[in-house]
C-alpha positions as CSV (number, residue, x, y, z in Angstrom):
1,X,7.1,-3.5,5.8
2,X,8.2,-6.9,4.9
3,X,5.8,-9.1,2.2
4,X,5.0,-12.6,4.1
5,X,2.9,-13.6,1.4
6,X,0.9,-13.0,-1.1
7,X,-2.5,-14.8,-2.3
8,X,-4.0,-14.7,-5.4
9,X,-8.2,-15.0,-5.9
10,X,-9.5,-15.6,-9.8
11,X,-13.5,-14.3,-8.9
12,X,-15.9,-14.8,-11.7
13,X,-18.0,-11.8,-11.3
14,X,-21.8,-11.3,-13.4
15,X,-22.2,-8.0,-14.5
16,X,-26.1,-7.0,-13.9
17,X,-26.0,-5.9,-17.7
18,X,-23.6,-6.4,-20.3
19,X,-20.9,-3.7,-21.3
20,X,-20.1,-3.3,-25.4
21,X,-16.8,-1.6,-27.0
22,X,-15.3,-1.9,-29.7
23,X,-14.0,-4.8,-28.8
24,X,-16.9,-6.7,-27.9
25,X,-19.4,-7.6,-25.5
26,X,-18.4,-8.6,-21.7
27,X,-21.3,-10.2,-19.3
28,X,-19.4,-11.7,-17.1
29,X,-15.5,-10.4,-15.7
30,X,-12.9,-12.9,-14.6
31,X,-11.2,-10.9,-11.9
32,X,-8.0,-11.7,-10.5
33,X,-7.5,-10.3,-6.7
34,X,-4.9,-10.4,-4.6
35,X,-4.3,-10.0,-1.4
36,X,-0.4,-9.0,0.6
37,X,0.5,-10.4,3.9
38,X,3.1,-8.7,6.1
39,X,5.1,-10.6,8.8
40,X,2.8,-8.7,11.6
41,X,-0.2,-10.4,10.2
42,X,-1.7,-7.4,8.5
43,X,-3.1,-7.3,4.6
44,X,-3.8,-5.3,1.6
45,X,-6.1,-6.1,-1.4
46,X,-5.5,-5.1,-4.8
47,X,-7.4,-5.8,-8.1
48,X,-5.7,-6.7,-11.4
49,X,-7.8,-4.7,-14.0
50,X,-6.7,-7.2,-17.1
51,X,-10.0,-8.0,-19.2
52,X,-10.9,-11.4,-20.3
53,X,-9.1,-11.4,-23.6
54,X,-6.2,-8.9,-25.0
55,X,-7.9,-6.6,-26.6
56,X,-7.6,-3.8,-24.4
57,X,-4.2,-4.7,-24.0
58,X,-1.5,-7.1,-24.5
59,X,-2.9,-8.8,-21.1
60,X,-5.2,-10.5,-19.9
61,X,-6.7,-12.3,-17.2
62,X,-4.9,-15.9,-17.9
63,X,-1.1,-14.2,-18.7
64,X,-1.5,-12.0,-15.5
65,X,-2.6,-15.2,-13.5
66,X,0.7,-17.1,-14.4
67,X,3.2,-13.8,-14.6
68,X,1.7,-13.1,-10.7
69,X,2.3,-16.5,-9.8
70,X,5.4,-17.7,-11.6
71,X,7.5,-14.6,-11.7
72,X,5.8,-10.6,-9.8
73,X,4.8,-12.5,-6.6
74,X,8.0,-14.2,-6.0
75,X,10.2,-10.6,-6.7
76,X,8.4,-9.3,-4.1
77,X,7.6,-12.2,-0.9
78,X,9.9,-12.2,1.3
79,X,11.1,-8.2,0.6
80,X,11.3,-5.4,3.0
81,X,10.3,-1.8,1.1
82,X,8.3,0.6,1.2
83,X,4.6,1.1,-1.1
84,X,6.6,3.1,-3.3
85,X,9.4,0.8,-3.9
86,X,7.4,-2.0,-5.4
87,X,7.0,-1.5,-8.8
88,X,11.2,-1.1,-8.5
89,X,11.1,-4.9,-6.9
90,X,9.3,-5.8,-10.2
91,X,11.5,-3.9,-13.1
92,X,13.3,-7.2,-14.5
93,X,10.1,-8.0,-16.1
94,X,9.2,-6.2,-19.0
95,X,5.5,-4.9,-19.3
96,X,2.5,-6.8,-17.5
97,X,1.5,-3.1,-15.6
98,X,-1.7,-4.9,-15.0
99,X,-0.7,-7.6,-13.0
100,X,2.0,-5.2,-11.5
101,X,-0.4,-3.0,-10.2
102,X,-2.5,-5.9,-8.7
103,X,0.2,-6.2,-6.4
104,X,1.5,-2.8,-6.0
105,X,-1.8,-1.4,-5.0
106,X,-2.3,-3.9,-2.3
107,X,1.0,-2.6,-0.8
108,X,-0.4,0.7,-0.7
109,X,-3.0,-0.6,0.9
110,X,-1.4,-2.7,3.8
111,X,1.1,0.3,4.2
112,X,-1.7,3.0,4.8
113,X,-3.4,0.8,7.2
114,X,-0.3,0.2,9.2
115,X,-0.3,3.9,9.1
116,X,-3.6,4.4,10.3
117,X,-4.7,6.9,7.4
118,X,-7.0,6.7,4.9
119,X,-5.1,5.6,1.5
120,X,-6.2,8.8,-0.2
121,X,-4.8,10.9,2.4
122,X,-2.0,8.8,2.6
123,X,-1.2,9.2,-1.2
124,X,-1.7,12.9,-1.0
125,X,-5.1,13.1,-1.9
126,X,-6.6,16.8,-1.4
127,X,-10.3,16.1,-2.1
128,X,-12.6,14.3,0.1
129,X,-15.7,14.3,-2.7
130,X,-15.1,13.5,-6.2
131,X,-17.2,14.0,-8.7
132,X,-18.6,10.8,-10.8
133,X,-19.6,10.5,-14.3
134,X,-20.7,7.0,-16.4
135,X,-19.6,4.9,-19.2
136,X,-22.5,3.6,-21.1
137,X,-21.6,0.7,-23.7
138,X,-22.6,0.2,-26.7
139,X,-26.5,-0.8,-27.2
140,X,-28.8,-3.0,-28.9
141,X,-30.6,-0.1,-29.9
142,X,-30.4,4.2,-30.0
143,X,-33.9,3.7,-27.7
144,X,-31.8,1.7,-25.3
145,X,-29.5,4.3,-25.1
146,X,-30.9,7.0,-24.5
147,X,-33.2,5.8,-21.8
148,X,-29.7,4.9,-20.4
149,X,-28.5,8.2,-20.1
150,X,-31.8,9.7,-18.5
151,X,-31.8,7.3,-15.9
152,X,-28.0,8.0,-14.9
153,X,-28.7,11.8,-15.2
154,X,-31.6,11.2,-12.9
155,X,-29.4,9.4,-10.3
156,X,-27.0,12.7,-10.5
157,X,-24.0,11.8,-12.5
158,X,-22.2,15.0,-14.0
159,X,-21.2,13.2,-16.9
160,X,-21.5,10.9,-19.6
161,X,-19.4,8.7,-21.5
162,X,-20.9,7.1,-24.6
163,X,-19.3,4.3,-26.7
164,X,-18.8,4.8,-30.2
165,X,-17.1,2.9,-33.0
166,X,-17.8,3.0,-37.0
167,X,-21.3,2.6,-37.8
168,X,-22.4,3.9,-34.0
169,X,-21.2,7.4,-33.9
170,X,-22.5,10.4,-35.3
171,X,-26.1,9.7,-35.8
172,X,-26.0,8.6,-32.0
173,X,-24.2,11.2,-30.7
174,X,-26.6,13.9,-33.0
175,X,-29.7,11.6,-31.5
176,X,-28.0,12.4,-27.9
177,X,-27.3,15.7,-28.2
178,X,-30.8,16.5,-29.5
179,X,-32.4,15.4,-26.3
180,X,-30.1,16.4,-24.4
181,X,-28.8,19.7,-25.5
182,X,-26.9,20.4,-22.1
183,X,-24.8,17.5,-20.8
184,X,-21.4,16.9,-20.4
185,X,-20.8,14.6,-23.3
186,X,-17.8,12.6,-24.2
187,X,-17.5,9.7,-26.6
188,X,-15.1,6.8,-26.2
189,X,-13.5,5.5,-29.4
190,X,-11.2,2.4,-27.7
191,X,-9.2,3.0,-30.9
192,X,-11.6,2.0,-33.3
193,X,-10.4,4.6,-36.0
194,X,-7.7,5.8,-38.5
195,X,-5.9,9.8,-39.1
196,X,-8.6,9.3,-42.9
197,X,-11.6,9.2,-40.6
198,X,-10.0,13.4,-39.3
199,X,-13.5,14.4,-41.8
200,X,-15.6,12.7,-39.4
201,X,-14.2,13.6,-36.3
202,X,-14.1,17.3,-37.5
203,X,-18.1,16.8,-38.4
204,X,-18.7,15.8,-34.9
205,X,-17.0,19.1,-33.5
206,X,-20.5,20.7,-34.2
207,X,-22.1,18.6,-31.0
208,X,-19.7,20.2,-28.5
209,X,-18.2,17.1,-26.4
210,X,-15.9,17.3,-24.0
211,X,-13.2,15.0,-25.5
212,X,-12.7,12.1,-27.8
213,X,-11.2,9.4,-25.9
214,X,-8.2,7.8,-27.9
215,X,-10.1,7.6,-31.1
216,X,-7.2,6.4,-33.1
217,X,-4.5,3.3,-32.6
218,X,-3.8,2.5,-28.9
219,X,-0.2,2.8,-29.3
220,X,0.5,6.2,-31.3
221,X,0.9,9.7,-29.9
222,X,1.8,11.1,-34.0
223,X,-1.5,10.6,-35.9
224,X,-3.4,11.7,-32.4
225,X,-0.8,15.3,-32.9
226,X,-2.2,15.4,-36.1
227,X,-5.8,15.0,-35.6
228,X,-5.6,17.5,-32.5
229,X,-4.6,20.0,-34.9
230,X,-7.3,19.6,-37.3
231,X,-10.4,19.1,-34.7
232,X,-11.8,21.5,-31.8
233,X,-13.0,19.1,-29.5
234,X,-10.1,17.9,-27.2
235,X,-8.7,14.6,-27.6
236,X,-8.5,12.3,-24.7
237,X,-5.4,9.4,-24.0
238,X,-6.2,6.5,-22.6
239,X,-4.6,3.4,-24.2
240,X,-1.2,5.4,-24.9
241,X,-0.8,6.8,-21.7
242,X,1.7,4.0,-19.4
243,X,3.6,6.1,-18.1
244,X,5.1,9.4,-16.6
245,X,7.4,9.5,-19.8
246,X,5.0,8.6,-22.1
247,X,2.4,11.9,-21.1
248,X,5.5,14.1,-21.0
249,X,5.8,12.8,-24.9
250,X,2.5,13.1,-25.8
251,X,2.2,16.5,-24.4
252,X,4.8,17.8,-26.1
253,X,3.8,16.6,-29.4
254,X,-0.1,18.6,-28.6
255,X,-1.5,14.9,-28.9
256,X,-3.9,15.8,-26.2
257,X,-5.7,18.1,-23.6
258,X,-6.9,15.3,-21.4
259,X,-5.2,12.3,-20.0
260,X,-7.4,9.1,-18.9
261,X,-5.7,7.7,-15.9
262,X,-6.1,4.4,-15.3
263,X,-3.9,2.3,-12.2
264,X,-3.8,-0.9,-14.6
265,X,-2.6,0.5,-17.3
266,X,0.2,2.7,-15.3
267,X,1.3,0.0,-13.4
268,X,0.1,1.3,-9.7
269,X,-0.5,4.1,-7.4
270,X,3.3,5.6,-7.9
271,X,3.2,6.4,-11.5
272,X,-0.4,7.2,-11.3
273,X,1.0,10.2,-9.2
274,X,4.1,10.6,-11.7
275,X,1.6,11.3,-14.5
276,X,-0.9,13.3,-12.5
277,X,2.5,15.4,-11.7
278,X,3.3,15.7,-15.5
279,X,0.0,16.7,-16.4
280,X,-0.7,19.0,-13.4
281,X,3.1,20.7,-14.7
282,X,1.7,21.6,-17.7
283,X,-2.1,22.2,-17.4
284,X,-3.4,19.0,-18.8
285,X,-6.8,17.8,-16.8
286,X,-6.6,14.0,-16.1
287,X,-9.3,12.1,-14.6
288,X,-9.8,8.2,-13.3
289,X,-10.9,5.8,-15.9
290,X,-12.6,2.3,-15.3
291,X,-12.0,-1.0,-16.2
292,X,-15.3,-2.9,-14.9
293,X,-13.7,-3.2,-11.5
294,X,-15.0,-4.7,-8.3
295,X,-15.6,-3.3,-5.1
296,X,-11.4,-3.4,-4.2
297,X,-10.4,-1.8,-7.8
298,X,-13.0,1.0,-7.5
299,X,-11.8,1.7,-3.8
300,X,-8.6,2.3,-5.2
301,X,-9.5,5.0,-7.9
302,X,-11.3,6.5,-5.7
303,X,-8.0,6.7,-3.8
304,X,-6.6,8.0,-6.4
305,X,-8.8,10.5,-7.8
306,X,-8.3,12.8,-4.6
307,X,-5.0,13.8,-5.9
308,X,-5.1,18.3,-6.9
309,X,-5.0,17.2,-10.9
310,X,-8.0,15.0,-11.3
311,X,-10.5,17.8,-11.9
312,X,-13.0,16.3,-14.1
313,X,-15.8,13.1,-13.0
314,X,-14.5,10.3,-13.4
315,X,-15.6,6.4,-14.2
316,X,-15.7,5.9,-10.8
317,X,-19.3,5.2,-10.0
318,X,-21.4,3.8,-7.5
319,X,-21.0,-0.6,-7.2
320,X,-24.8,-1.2,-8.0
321,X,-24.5,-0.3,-11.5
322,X,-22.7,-3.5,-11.9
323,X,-23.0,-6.1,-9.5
324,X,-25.9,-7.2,-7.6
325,X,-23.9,-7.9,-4.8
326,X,-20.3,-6.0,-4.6
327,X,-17.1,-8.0,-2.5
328,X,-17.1,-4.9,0.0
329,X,-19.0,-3.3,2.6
330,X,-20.2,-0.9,2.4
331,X,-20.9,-0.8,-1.8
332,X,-19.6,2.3,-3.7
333,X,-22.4,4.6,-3.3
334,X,-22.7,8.1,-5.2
335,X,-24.4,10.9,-3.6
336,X,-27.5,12.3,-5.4
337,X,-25.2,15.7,-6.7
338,X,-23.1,13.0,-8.4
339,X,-20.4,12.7,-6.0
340,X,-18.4,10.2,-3.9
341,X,-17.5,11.1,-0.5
342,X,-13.6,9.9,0.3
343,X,-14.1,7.1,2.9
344,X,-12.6,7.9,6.6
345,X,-11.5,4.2,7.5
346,X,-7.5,3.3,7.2
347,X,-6.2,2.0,4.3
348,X,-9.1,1.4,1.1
349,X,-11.9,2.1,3.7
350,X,-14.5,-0.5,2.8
351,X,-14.2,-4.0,4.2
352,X,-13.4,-7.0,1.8
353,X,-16.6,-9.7,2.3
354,X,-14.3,-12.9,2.2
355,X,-17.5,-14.9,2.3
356,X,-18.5,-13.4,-1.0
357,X,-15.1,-13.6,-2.4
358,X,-15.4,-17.4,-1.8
359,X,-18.3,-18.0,-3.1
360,X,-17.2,-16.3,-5.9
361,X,-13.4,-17.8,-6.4
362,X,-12.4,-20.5,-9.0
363,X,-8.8,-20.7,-8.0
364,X,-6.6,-19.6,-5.7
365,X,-2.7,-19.8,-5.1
366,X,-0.4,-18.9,-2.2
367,X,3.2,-17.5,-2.5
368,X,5.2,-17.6,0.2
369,X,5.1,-18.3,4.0
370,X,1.6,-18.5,5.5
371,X,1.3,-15.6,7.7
372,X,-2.5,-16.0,8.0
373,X,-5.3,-18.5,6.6
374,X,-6.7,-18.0,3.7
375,X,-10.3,-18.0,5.5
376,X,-9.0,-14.9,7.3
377,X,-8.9,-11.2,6.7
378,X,-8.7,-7.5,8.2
379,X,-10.7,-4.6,7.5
């Protein structure tokens, strides 16, 4: 296919109820979109998953803005290639996955529509249902919390995800576990602690959790080893993970049982697949993350989360959690046993609402030839 143009959206999107990490509190996300033209006329929408500030990661939403419109947009307008060659197109500059996979994804996208397949079959995808789990942020009180959790367990999710950071951890998770006993339970550290907090972590390995997401520094794979070998419960990567080569490391250094797979942070849809393979290769579970995405990010997990190695739910839950109104139609929607059916449509399978993507936009900028007006759009 060859890339017309490419359009970039900045959305300011309210979230119904705030969402607290370690790193703070988040009420509102600044999302950048954008959407890839091909000479036919045809398009494909991808999300850039960059928070508001960098402290997730080294970006964020105002350095992926300019490095999409100065520098990754440019590589790749007026190129012929394939989905799969498009991270390539991008390799002269160094990092910036996130806005990478902004446009990446949206080539996967446009190609599987001009296929006429679903993207998740076009990918590879072997599941047609997933299964869906929550993250629950950090709250203003325990109370809070765990009315939180009943209410999700009550709309069928198979699993929660708790937040946890010095001073909110094991008195929470004991006050969890106590009512209730039974449910798949994992706590998300976001890197909040250090290898001298192993006493801690090896308290908690009396509550039974399914994993410790990346409880130590977001770069290091050593002091995770080390930890692993002094703790039951299985550690999780999230933040280390960027790459094929870095799960083959971290794997071989027993820094993990679970890898967090997240198409921001792995630059797109091709390594996604490159690190499901690696962990599939040797036995490690992985499972689709979230980063509070819209409607157009959470269409592509779910993409995404067909693939054979993804066998435990995911962040991937239904739109209303978030958004009073989503920018597709129809909204993510989870089935009562906790599930997401696999949508049937070609390409992401939910129509982008334009109107409420206006409505919503503070900027927008257009690289390249106009193939189509930015008022127009395909399914």
């Amino acid at each position: 296919m060859l890339i017309s143009s490419i359009e970039l959206r900045e959305i300011r999107l309210p979230l119904i109820h705030f969402f607290e990490t370690s790193f703070g509190r988040t009420t509102e996300r600044r999302i950048v979109l954008v959407r890839v033209v091909d000479e036919d006329g045809m398009d494909g929408w991808g999300e850039c998953t960059a928070a508001e500030n960098p402290f997730y990661s080294d970006e964020w939403t105002e350095s992926a803005w300019y490095t999409l419109r100065e520098f990754l947009a440019p590589m790749v307008v007026g190129a012929s290639a394939q989905a799969s060659e498009i991270f390539a197109l991008m390799r002269s500059v160094r990092g910036h996955r996130m806005a990478k996979a902004a446009i990446e994804t949206a080539c996967w996208d446009l190609e599987a529509k001009r296929a006429g397949a679903p993207l998740w079959k076009y990918l590879g995808g072997v599941q047609d249902e997933i299964p869906c789990g929550v993250s629950i942020g950090i709250q203003d009180t325990p109370e809070i919390l765990l009315e939180k959790i009943g209410r999700e367990l009550l709309a069928g999710y198979q699993r929660i995800k708790i937040k946890i950071k010095p001073g909110w951890d094991r008195n929470i998770i004991q006050r969890v576990r106590k009512q209730f006993p039974d449910i798949k339970l994992m706590g998300d550290a976001n890197s909040a602690y250090t290898l001298g907090d192993a006493p801690l972590f090896r308290e908690l390995d009396q509550f039974e959790l399914m994993m410790f997401e990346q409880p130590l520094a977001h770069s290091d794979i050593f002091d995770h080893a080390e930890l692993q070998r002094q703790i039951r419960t299985p550690i999780c990567l999230d933040e280390s993970i960027r790459s094929a080569e870095d799960a083959r490391h971290a794997i071989s250094l027993g820094s993990c049982r679970i890898i967090n797979v997240k198409l921001g942070r792995v630059g797109g849809h091709a390594e996604a697949k490159r690190v499901e393979q690696v962990c599939r290769e040797h036995d490690i579970t992985v499972w689709s993350g979230g980063m509070l995405e819209s409607g157009i990010g959470r269409a592509h997990n779910i993409a995404m989360a067909t693939l054979a190695g993804f066998r435990l739910p995911g962040d991937v839950s239904a739109s209303e959690r978030y958004w009073e109104q989503d920018i597709i139609e129809p909204p993510v929607t989870v089935t009562l046993r906790g599930t997401i059916i696999a949508p049937k449509e070609p390409g992401l399978g939910f129509r982008v609402n334009l109107d409420r993507i206006n409505s919503l936009c503070v900027r927008q900028e257009l690289v390249g030839k106009q193939a189509s007006t930015l008022a127009g759009s395909q399914t």
